[in-house]
C-alpha positions in Angstrom: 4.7 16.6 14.3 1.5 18.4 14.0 0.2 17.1 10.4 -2.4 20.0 10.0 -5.2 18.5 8.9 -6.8 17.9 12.1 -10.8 17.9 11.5 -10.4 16.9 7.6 -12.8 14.4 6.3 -10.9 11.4 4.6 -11.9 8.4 2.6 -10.6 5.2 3.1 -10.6 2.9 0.5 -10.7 -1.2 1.4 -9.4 -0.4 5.0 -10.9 -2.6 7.1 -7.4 -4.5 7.4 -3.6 -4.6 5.8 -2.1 -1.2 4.3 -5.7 0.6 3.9 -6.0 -0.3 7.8 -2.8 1.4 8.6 -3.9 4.5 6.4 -7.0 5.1 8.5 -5.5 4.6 11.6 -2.8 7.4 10.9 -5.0 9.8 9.3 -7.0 9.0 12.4 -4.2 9.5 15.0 -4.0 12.8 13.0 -7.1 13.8 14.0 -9.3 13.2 10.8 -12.9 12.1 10.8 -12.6 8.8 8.5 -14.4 6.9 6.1 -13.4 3.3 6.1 -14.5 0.8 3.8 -14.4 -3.1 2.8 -16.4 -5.9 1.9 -16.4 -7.8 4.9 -18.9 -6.0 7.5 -17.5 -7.6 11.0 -14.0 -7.0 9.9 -14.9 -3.3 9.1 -16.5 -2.7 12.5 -14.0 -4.2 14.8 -11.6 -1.3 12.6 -13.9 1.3 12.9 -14.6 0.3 16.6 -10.6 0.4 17.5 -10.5 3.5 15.5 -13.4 5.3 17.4 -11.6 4.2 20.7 -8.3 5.0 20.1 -8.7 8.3 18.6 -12.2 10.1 19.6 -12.9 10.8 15.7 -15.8 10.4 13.8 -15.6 6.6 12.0 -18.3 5.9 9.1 -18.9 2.4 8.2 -19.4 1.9 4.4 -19.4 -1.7 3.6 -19.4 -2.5 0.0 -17.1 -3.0 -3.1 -15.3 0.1 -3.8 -15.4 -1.2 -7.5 -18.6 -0.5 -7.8 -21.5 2.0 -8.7 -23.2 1.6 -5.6 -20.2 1.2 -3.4 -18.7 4.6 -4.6 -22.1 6.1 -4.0 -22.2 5.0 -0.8 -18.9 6.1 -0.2 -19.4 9.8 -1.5 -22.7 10.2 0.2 -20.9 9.3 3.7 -18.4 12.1 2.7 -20.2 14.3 0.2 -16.5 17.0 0.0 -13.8 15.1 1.2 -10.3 16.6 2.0 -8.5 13.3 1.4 -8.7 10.3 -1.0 -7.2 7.3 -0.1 -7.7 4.7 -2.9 -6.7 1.4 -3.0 -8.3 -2.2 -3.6 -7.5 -5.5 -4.2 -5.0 -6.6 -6.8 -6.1 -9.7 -9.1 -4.6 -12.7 -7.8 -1.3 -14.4 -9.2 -1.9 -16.3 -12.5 0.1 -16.6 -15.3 -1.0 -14.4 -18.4 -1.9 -16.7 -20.6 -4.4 -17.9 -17.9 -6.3 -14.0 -18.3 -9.2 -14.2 -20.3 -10.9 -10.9 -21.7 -13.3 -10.6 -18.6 -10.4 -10.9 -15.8 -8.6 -8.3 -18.1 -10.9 -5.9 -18.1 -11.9 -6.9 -13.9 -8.1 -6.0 -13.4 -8.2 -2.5 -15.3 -11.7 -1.6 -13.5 -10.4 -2.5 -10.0 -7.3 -1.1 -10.6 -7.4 1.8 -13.1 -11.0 3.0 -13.7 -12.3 2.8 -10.3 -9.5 5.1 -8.3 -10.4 7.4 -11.4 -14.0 7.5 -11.0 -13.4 8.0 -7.3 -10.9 11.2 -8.3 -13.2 12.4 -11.1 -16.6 12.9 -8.2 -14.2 14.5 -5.6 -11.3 16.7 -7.2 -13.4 19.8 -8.8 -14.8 20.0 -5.0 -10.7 20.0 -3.3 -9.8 22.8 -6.0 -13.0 24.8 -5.0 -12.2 24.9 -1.4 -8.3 25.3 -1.8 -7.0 21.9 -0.1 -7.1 18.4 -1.3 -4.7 15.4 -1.1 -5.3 11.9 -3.3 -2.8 8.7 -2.3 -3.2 5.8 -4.7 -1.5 2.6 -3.1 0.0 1.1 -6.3 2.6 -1.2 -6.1 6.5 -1.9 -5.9 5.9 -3.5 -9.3 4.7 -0.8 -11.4 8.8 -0.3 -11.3 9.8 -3.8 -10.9 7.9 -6.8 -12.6 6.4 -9.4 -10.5 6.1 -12.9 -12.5 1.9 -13.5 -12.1 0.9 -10.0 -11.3 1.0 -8.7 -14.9 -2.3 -7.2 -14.6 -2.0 -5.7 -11.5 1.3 -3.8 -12.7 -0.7 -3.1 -16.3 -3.8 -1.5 -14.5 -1.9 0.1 -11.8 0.7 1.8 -14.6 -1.8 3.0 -16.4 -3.3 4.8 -13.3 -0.1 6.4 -12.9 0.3 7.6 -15.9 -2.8 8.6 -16.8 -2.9 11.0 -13.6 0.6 12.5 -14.2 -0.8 15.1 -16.0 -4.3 15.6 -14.0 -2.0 16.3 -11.2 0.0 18.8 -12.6 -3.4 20.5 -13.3 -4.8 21.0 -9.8 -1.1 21.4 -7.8 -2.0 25.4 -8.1 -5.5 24.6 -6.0 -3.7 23.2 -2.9 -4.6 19.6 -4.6 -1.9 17.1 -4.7 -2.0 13.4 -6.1 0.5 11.0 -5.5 1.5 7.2 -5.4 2.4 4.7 -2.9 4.4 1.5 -3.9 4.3 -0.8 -1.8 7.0 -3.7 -1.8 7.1 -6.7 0.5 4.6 -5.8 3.5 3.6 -8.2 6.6 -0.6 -8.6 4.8 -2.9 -11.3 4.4 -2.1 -10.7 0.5 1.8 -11.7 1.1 1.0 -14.5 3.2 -1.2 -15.9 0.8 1.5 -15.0 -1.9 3.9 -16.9 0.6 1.8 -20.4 0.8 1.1 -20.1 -2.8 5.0 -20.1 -3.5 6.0 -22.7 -0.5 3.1 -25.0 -2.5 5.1 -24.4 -5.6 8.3 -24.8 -4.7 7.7 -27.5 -2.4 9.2 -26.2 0.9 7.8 -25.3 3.9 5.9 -21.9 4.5 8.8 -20.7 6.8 11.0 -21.2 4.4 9.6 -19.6 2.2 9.0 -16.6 4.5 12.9 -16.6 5.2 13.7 -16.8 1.3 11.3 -13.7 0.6 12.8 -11.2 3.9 16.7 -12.5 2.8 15.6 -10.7 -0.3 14.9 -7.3 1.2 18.1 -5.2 2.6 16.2 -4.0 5.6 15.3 -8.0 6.2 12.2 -7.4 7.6 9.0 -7.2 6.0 7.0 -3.4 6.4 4.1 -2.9 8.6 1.2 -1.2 8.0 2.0 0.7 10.6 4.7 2.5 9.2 3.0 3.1 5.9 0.0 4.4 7.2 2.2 7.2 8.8 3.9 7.8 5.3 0.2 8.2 3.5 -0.8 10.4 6.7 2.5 12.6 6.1 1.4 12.7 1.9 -2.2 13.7 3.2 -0.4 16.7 5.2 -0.5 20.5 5.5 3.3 20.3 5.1 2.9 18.2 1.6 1.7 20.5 -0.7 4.4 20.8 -3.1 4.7 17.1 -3.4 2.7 16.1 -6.3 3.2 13.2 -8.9 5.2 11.4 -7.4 5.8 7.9 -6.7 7.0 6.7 -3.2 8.7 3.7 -2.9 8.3 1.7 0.4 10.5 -1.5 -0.3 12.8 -1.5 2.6 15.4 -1.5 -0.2 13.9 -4.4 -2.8 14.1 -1.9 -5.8 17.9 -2.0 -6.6 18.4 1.2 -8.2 20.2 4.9 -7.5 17.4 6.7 -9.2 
């Protein structure tokens, strides 16, 4: 399928590797020119070198924290009027919340709340103007479904959802959609950490642990980033403009609900 947006600029948030990797690449494939970004500079070039090759588009290297002020800078002065915003970052690590002091609180809800918003608030009047825009905010599986340790990453990343429900329905008669991605269990460096963490815990060995997490999942597999960069790309199309506010779960099942 043709996506449509062929020759739209896109920013990539933290995608030198895992999910935000699989974004660019699809948005690429779809023949966007791409801004990727991370904090690691020879990770982000081999991307943006496998991007270039693969796909012939125009790759920008912005190396920096997306979190903050001079990383976003950089970001919006290597695409000034962007088409697409893909935000996403790092999620705190697992600790229990008694551990969270007022500092790692308030990391957690700029990471994870403010910064996405910041991000939306310097490129949305600009999509509205020119009558085409499309925003994907990779949350996560447990803004729905509470993860023991990742209470401030489900805090922060609720509150970005909520707090955009009604920005979205404000722009959707510009051509400017914003949704949400929820990731569940997906083959990443985070899960593998999160698997060695809970194999350390538990006592077992890390392929045991890896078989007790996929027995958990009804599609018994973990996701790719493959596969969810071609969802983003299909929420980034011509074709999705009446999506808008929503909240895709990719869980391969994991959320046990009809609704």
């Amino acid at each position: 399928m043709d996506l449509g947006i062929r020759g739209k600029s896109a920013i990539v948030c933290a995608s030198s590797r895992g999910l935000g990797r699989g974004c660019a690449l699809a948005l690429a494939e779809a023949g966007c020119d791409v801004v990727v970004n991370g904090r690691d500079a020879a990770k982000l070039a081999e991307t943006a070198a496998e991007i270039r090759d693969r796909f012939g588009v125009t790759v920008t290297e912005v190396a920096a924290d997306v979190g903050s002020a001079e990383g976003q800078r950089a970001l919006l002065a290597a695409a000034p009027a962007p088409d697409i915003l893909i935000n996403n970052n790092a999620g705190p690590p697992l600790k229990d919340f008694r551990e969270l002091d007022r500092e790692a609180m308030i990391e957690g809800v700029k990471q994870n709340m403010i910064t996405p918003i910041e991000l939306i608030q310097a490129v949305i009047d600009g999509m509205a103007e020119r009558g085409f825009g499309r925003i994907v905010n990779i949350t996560s599986l447990s803004v729905y479904q509470p993860i023991a340790g990742l209470d401030l990453s489900s805090g922060a990343r609720a509150g970005l959802t909520a707090f955009l429900a009604g920005v979205a329905r404000k722009v959707a008669d510009r051509n400017v959609t914003i949704n949400h991605m929820l990731p569940g269990k997906f083959d990443t460096d985070r899960i593998r950490s999160n698997i060695r963490h809970g194999a350390e815990r538990m006592g077992i060995s890390i392929e045991e642990r890896e078989k007790q997490q996929i027995a958990e999942i009804p599609a018994k597999r973990f996701g790719t980033a493959e596969e969810f960069g071609r969802a983003c790309a299909f929420l980034c199309s011509s074709h999705a403009g009446y999506i808008t506010g929503q909240n895709l779960r990719l869980d391969g099942g994991l959320f046990d609900a009809a609704f």
